[in-house]
N, CA, C and O atoms as a DFTB+ gen file, in Angstrom:
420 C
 N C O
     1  1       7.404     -82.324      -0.458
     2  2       7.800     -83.153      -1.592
     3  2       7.407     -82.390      -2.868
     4  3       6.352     -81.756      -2.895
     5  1       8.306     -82.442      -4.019
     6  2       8.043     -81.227      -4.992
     7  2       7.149     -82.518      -5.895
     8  3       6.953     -83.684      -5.550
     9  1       6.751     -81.855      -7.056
    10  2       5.438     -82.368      -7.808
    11  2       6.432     -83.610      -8.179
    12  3       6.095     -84.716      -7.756
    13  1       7.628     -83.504      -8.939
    14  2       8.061     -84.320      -9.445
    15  2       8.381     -85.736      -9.092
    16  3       8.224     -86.816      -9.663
    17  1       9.065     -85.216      -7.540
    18  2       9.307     -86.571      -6.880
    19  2       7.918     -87.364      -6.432
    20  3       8.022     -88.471      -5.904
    21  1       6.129     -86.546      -6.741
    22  2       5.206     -87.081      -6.051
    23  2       4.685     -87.936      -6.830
    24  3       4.017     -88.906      -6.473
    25  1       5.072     -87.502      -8.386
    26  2       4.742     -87.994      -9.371
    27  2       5.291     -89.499      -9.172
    28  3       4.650     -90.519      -8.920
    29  1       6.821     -89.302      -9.382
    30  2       7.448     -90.576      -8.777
    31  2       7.055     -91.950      -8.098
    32  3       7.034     -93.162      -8.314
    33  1       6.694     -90.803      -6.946
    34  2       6.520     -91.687      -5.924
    35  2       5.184     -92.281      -6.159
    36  3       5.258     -93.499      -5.999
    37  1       3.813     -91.834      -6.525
    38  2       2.591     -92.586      -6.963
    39  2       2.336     -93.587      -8.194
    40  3       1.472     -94.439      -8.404
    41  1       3.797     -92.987      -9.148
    42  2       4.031     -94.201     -10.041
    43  2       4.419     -95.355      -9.635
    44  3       4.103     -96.389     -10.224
    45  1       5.240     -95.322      -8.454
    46  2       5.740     -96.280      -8.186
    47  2       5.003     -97.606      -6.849
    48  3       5.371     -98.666      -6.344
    49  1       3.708     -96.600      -6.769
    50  2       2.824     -96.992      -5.478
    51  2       1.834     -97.451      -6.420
    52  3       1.040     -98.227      -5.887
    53  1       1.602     -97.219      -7.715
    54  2       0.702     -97.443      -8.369
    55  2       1.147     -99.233      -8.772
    56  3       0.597    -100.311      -8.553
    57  1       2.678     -98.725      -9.593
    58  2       3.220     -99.956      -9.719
    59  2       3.234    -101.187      -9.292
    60  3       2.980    -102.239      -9.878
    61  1       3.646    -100.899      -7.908
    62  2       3.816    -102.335      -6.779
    63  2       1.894    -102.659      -6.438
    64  3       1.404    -103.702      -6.004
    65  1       1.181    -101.398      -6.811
    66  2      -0.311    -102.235      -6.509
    67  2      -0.655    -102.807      -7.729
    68  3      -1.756    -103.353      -7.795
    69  1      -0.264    -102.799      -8.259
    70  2      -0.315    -103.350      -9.642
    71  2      -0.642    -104.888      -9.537
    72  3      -1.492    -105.488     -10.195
    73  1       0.367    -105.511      -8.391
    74  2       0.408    -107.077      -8.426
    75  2      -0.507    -107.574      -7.872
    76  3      -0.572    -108.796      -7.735
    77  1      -1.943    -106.297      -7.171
    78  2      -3.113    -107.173      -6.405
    79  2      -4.099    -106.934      -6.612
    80  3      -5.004    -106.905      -5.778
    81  1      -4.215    -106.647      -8.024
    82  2      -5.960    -106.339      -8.916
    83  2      -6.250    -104.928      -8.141
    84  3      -7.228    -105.021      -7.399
    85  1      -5.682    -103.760      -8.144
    86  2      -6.334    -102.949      -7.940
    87  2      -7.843    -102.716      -8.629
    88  3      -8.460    -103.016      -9.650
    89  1      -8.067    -101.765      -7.018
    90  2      -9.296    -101.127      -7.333
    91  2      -9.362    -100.215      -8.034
    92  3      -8.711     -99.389      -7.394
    93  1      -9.918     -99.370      -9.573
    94  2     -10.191     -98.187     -10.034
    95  2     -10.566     -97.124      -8.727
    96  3      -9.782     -96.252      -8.355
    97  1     -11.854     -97.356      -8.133
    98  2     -12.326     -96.377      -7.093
    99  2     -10.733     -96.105      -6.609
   100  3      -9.986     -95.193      -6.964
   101  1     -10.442     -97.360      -5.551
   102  2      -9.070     -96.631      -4.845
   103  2      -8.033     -95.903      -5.493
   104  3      -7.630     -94.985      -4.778
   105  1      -7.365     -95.999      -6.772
   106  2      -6.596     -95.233      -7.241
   107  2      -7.243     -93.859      -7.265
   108  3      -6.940     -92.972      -6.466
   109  1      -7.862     -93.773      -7.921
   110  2      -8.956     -92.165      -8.072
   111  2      -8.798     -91.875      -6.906
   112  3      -7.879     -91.207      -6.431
   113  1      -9.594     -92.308      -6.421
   114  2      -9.490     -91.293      -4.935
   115  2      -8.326     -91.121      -3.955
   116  3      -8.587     -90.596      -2.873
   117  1      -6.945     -91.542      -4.238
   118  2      -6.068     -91.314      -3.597
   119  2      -5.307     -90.084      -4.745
   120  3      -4.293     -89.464      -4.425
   121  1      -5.728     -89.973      -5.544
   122  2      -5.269     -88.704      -6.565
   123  2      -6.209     -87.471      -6.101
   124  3      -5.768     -86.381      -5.736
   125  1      -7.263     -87.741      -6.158
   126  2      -8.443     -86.718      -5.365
   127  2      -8.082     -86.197      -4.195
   128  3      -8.346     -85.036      -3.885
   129  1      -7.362     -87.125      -3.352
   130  2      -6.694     -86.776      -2.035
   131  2      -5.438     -85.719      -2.333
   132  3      -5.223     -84.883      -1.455
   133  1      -4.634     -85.711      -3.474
   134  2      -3.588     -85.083      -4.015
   135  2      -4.064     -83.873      -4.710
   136  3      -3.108     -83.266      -5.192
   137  1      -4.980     -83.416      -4.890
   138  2      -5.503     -82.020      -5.402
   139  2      -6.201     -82.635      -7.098
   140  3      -6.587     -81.760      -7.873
   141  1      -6.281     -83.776      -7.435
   142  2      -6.670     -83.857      -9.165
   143  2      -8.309     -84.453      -9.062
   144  3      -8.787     -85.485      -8.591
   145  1      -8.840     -83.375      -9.683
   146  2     -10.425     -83.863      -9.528
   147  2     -10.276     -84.658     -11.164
   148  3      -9.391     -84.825     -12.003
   149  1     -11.431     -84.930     -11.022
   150  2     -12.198     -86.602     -12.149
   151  2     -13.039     -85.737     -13.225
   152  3     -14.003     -84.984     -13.086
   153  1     -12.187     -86.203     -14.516
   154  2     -12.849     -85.634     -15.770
   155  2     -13.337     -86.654     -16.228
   156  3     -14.557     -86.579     -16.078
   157  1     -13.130     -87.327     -16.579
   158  2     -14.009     -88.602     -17.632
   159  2     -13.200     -89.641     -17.717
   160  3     -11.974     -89.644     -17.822
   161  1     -14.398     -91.063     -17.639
   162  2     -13.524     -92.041     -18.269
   163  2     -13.969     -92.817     -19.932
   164  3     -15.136     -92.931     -20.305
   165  1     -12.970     -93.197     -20.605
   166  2     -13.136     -93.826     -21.806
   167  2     -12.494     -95.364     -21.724
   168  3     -11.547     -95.749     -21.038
   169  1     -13.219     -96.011     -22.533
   170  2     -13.464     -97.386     -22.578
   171  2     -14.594     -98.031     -21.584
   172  3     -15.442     -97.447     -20.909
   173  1     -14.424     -98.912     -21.667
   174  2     -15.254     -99.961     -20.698
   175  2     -14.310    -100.634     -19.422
   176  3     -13.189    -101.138     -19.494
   177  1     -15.146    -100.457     -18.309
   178  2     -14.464    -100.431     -17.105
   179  2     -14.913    -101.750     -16.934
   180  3     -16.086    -102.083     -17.106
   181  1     -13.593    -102.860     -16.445
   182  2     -13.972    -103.975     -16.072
   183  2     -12.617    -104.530     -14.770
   184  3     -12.070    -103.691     -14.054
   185  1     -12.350    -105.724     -14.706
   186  2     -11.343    -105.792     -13.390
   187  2     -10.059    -105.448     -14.067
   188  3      -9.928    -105.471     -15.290
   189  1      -9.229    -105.164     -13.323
   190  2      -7.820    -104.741     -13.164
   191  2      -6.726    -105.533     -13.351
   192  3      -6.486    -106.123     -12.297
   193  1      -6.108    -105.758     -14.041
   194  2      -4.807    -106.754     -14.256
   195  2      -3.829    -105.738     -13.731
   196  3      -3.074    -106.084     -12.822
   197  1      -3.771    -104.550     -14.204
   198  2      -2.532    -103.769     -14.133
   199  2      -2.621    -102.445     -14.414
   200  3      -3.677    -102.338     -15.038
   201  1      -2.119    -101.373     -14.314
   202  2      -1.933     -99.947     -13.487
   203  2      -1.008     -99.191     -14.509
   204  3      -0.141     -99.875     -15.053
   205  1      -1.097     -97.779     -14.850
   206  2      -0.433     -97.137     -15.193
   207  2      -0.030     -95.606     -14.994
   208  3      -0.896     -95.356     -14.155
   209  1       0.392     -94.857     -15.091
   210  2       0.088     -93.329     -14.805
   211  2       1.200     -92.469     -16.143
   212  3       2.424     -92.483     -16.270
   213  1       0.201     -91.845     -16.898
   214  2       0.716     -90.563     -17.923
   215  2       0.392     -89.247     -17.658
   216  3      -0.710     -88.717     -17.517
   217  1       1.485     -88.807     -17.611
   218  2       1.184     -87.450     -17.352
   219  2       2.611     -86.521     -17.501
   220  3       3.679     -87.091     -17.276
   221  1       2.603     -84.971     -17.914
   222  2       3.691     -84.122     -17.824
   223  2       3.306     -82.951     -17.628
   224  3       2.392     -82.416     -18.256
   225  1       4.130     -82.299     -16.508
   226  2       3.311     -80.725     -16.821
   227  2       4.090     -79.970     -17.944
   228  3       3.653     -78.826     -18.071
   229  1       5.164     -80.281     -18.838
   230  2       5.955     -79.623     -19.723
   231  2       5.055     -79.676     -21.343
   232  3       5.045     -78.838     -22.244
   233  1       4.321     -81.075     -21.236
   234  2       3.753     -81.044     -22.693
   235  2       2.463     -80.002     -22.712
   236  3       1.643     -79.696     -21.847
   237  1       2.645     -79.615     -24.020
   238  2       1.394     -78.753     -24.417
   239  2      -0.090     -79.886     -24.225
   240  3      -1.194     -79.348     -24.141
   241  1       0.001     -81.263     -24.176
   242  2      -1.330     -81.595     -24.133
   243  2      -1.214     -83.295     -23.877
   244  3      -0.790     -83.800     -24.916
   245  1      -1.358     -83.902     -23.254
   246  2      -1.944     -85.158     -23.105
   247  2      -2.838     -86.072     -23.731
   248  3      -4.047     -85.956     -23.931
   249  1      -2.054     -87.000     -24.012
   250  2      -3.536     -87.659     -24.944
   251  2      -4.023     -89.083     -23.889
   252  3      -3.304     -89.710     -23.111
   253  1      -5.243     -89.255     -24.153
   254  2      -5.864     -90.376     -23.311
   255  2      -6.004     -91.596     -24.670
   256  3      -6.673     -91.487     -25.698
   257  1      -5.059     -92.821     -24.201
   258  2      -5.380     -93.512     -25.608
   259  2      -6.181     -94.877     -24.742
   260  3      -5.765     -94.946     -23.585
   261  1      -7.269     -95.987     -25.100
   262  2      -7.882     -96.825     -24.486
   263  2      -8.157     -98.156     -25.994
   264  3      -7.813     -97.954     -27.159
   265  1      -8.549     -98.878     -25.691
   266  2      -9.204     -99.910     -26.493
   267  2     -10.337    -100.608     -26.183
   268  3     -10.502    -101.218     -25.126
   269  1     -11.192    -100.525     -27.160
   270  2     -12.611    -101.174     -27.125
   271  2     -12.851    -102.216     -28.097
   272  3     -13.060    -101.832     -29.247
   273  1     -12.860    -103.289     -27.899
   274  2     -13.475    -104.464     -29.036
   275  2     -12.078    -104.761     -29.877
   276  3     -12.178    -105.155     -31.040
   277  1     -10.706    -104.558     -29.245
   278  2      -9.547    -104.574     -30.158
   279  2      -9.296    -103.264     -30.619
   280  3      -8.103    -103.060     -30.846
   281  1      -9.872    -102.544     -30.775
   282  2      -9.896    -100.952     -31.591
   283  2      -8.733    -100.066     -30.439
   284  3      -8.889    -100.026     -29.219
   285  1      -8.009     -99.655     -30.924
   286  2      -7.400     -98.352     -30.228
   287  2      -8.345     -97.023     -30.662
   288  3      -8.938     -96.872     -31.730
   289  1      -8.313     -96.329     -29.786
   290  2      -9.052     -95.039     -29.593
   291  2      -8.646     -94.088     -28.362
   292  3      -8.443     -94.366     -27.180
   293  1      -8.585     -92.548     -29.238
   294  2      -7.725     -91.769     -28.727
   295  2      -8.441     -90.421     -27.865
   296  3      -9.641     -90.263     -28.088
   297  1      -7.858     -89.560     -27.014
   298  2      -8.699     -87.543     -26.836
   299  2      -7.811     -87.096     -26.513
   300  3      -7.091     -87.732     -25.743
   301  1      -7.537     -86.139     -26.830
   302  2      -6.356     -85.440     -26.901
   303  2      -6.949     -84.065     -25.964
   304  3      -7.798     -83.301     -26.425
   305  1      -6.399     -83.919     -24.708
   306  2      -6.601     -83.036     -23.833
   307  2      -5.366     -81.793     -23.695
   308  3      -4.175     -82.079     -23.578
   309  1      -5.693     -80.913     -23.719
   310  2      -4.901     -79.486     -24.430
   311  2      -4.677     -79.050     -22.650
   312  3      -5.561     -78.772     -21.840
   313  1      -3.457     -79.103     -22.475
   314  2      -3.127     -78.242     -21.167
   315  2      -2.719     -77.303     -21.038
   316  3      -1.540     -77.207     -20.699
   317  1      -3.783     -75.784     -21.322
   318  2      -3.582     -74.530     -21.023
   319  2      -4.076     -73.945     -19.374
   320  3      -3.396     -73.212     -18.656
   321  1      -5.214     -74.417     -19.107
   322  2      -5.557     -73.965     -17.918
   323  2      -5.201     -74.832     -16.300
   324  3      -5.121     -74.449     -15.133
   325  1      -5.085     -75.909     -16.866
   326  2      -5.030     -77.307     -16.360
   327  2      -4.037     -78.702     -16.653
   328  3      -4.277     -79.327     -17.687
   329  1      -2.963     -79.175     -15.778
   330  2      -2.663     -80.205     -16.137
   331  2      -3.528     -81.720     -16.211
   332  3      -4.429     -81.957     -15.407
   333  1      -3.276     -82.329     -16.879
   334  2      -3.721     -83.355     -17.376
   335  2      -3.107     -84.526     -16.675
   336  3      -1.947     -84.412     -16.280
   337  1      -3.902     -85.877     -16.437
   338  2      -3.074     -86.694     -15.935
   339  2      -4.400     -87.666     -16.425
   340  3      -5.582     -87.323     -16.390
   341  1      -3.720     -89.291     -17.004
   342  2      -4.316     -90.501     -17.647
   343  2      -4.115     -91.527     -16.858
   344  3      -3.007     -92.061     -16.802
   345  1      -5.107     -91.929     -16.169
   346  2      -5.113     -93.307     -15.311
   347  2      -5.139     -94.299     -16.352
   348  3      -6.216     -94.425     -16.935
   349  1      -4.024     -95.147     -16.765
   350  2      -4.342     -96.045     -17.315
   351  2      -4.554     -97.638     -16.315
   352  3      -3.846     -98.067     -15.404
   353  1      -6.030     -98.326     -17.045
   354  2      -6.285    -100.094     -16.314
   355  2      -6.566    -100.975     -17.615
   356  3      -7.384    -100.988     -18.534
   357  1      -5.269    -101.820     -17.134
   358  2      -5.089    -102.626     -18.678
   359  2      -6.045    -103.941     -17.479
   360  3      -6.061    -104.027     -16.251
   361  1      -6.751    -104.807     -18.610
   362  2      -7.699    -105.342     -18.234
   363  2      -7.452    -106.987     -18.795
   364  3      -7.132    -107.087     -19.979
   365  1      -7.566    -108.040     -18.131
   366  2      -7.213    -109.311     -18.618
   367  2      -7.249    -109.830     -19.644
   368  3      -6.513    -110.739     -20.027
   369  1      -8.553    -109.053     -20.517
   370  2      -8.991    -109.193     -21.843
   371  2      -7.953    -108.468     -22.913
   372  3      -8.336    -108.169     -24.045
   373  1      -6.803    -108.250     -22.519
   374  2      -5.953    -107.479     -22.818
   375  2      -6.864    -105.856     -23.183
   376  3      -6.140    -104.964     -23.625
   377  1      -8.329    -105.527     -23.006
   378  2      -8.505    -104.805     -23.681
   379  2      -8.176    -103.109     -22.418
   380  3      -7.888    -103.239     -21.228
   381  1      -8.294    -102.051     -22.961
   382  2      -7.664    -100.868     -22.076
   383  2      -8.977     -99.842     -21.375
   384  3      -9.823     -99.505     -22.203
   385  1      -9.179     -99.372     -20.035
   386  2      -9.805     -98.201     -20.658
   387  2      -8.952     -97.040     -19.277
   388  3      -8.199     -97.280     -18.333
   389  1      -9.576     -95.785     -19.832
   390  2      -8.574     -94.775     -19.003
   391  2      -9.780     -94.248     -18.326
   392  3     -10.975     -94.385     -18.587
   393  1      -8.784     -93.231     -16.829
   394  2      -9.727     -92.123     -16.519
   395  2      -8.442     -90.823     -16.638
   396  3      -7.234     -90.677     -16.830
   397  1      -9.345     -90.280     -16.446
   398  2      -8.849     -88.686     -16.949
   399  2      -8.951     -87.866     -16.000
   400  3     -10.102     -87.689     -15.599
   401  1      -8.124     -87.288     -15.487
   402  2      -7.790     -86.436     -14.004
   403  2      -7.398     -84.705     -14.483
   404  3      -6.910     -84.463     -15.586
   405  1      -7.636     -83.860     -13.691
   406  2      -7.031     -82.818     -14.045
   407  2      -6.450     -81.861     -12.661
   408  3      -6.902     -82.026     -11.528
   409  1      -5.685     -81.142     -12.904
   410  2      -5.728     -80.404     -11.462
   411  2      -5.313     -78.799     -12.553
   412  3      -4.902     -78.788     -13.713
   413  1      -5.629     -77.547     -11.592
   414  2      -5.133     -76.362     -12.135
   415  2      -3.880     -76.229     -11.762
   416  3      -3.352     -76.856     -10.843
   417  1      -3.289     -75.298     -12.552
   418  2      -1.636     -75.337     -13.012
   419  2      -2.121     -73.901     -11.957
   420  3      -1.282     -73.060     -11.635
């Protein structure tokens, strides 16, 4: 399966888990299983309403955007050595936070 269609396909596995409070741990580690080790997370980690996945290997850089206390807040990750990939978990409180994945290009 080429990157693109895997991409696809975990968006779309991400998606449909979407409707049963995923777990943070379980998403991560089924990307870990896919070659992308764990850079950092931003915001405050709390339960799961809903699921997202950002990522391109064409852009020069990825940004991780999250919310704390209402506040949007941004990191802008530069993909020269490494692609980038943003777990986004939107959280009941409507508020956001991300993790940050990378794998080498």
């Amino acid at each position: 399966m080429n990157a693109l269609a895997q991409s696809f396909f975990f968006f779309f596995l991400f998606t449909f888990l979407s409707g049963c409070s995923p777990n943070p741990d379980d998403i991560i580690n089924e990307w870990k299983e896919n070659g992308w080790s764990y850079v950092s997370t931003h915001g405050s980690i709390g339960e799961v309403k809903r699921t997202g996945v950002l990522q391109s290997e064409k852009a020069q850089a990825v940004e991780a955007a999250w919310t704390e206390k209402g506040k949007r807040k941004t990191k802008l990750y530069q993909q020269t050595s490494h692609y980038y990939m943003v777990l986004r978990f939107f959280k009941a409180d409507d508020e956001e936070f991300v993790v940050v994945m990378r794998k080498r290009k």
